[in-house]
C-alpha positions as CSV (number, residue, x, y, z in Angstrom):
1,X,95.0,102.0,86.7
2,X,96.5,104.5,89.0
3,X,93.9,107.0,90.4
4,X,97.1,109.6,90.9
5,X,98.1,108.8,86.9
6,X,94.5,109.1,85.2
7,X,93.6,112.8,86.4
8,X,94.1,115.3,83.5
9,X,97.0,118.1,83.6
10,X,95.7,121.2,82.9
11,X,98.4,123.4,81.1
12,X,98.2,127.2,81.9
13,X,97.9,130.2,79.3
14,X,101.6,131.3,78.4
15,X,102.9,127.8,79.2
16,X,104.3,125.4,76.4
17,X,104.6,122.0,76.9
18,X,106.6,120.0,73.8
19,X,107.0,116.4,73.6
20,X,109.4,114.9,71.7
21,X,111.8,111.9,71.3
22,X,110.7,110.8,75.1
23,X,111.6,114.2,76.8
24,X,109.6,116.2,77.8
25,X,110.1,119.9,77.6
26,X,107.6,122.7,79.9
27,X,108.3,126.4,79.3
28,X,106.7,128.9,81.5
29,X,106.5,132.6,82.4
30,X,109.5,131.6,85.1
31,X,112.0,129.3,83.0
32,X,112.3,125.8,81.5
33,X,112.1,122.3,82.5
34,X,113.0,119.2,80.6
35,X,112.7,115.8,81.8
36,X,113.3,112.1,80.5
37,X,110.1,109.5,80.2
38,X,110.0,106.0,81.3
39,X,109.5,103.4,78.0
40,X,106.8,102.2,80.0
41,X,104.5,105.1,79.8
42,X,103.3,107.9,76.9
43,X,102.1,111.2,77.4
44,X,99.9,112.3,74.8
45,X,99.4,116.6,74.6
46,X,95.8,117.4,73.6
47,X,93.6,121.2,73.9
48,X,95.7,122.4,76.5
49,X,95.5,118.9,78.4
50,X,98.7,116.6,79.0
51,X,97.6,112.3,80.1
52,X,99.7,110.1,80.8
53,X,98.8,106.4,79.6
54,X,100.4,103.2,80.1
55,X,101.8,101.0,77.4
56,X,101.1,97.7,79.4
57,X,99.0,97.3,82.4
58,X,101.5,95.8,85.0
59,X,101.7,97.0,88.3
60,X,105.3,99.0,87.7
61,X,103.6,100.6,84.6
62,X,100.9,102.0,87.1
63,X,103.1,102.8,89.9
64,X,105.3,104.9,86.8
65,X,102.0,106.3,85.4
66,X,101.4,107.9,88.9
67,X,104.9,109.1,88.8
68,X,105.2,110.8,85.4
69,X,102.2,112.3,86.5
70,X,103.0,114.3,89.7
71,X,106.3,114.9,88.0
72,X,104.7,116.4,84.8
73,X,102.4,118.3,87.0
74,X,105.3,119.9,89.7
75,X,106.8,120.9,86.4
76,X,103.8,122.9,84.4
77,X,103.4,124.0,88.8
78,X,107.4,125.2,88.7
79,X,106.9,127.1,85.6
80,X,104.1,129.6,86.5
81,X,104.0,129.9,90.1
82,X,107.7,128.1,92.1
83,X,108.1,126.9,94.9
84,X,109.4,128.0,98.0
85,X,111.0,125.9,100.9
86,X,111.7,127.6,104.1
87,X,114.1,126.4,107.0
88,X,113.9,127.7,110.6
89,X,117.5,127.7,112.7
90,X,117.6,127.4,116.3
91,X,119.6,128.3,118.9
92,X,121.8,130.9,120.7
93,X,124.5,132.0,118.4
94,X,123.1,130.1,115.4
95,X,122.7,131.9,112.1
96,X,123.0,132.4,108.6
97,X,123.8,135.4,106.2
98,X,124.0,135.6,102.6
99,X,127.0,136.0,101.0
100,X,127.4,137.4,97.6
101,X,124.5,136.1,94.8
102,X,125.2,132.0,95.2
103,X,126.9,131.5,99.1
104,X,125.2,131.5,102.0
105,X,127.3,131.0,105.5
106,X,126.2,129.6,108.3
107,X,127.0,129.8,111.7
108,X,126.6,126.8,113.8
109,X,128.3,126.2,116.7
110,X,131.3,124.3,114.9
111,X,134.9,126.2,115.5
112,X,134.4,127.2,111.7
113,X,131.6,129.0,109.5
114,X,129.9,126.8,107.0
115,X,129.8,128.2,103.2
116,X,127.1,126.8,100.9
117,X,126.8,127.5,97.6
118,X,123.6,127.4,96.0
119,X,123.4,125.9,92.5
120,X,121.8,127.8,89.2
121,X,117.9,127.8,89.6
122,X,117.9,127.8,93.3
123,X,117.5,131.5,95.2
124,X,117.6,132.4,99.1
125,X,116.3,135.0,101.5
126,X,117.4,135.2,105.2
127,X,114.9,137.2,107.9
128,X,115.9,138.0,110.8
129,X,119.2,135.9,110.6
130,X,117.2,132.8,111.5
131,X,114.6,132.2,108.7
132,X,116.1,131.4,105.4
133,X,113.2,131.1,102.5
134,X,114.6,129.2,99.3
135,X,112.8,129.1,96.2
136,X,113.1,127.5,93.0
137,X,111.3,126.3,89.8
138,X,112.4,122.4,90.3
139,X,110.7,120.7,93.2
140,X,113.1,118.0,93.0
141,X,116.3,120.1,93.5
142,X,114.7,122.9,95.7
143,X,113.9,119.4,97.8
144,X,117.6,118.3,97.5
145,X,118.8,121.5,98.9
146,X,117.0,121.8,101.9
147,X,117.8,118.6,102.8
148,X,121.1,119.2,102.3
149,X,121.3,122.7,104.2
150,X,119.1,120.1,107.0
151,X,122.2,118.0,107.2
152,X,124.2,120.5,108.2
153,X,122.9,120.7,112.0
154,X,119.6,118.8,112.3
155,X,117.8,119.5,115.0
156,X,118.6,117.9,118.4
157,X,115.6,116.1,120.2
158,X,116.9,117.7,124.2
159,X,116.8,121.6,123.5
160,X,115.6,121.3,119.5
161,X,118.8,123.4,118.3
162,X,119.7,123.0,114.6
163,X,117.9,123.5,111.5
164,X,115.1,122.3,110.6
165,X,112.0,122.9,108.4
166,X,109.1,125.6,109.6
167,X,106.5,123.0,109.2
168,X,108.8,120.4,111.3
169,X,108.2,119.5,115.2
170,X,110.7,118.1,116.9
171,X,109.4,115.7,119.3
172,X,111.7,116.9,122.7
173,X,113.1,114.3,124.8
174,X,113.2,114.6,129.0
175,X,116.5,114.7,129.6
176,X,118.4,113.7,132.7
177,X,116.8,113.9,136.0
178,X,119.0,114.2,139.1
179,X,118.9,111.6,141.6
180,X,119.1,112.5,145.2
């Protein structure tokens, strides 16, 4: 059995979790959630406790128990309290500014400004022109972003300019070395 899959989730006061027809619905004091369940796995909803069990014992249906899990659990975690990603953008004459509710542009060195639009669920904060904070209720998506807004300039390993996330280091390289 997976050791991830057998702990217990713990559903909050003022959180609803429903379970029906293999999806899974979490409400919350910040928004709603609903996700589909693997055939291989059940969750069963008991005194303010949600496990997930396995209908055979085969290694996939452990590895999926595990998963449902941590899935289950970022969702009741996305409800009440969010989650917050923040990005950190380097160099000279590299920024970002928000533009309007959804668009954020971004200055990067290219000959153009970048816009990015945010989808629904997701919202930003810029500091300072170089720290953008974005939160969400969806780990998965709020993930997807970041990674996306990443791709727009990762950070180079000679000076470290780009973007890149706050708890990220970027290993430096030497560089050249003139020969004389």
């Amino acid at each position: 059995m997976s050791r991830v899959g057998k702990k217990p989730i713990l559903i909050p006061d003022k959180t609803r979790v429903l379970y029906k027809d293999r999806i899974v619905t979490v409400e919350g004091q910040k928004g709603i959630l609903s996700r589909s369940i693997h055939p291989l796995v059940n969750l069963e909803i008991k005194d303010g406790i949600v496990n997930v069990t396995m209908k055979k014992g085969d290694r996939v249906s452990r590895s999926l128990q595990g998963l449902t899990r941590s899935l289950v659990s970022n969702m009741v975690t996305g409800v009440n309290k969010g989650f917050e990603r923040v990005l950190e953008i380097n160099g000279i004459g590299y920024r970002a500014k928000l533009s309007g509710n959804r668009r954020i542009v971004f200055n990067l060195g290219y000959s153009h400004p970048i816009d990015f639009v945010l989808p629904e669920g997701i919202s930003a904060s810029i500091d300072r022109n170089n720290i953008i904070k974005l939160s969400g209720i969806d780990k998965e998506q709020l993930g997807h972003i970041s990674a996306a807004i990443r791709r727009l300039r990762p950070p180079e390993p000679y000076k470290g300019k780009g973007i890149k996330y706050a708890e990220e280091y970027i290993h430096k390289k030497a560089g050249k070395t003139g020969t004389k």
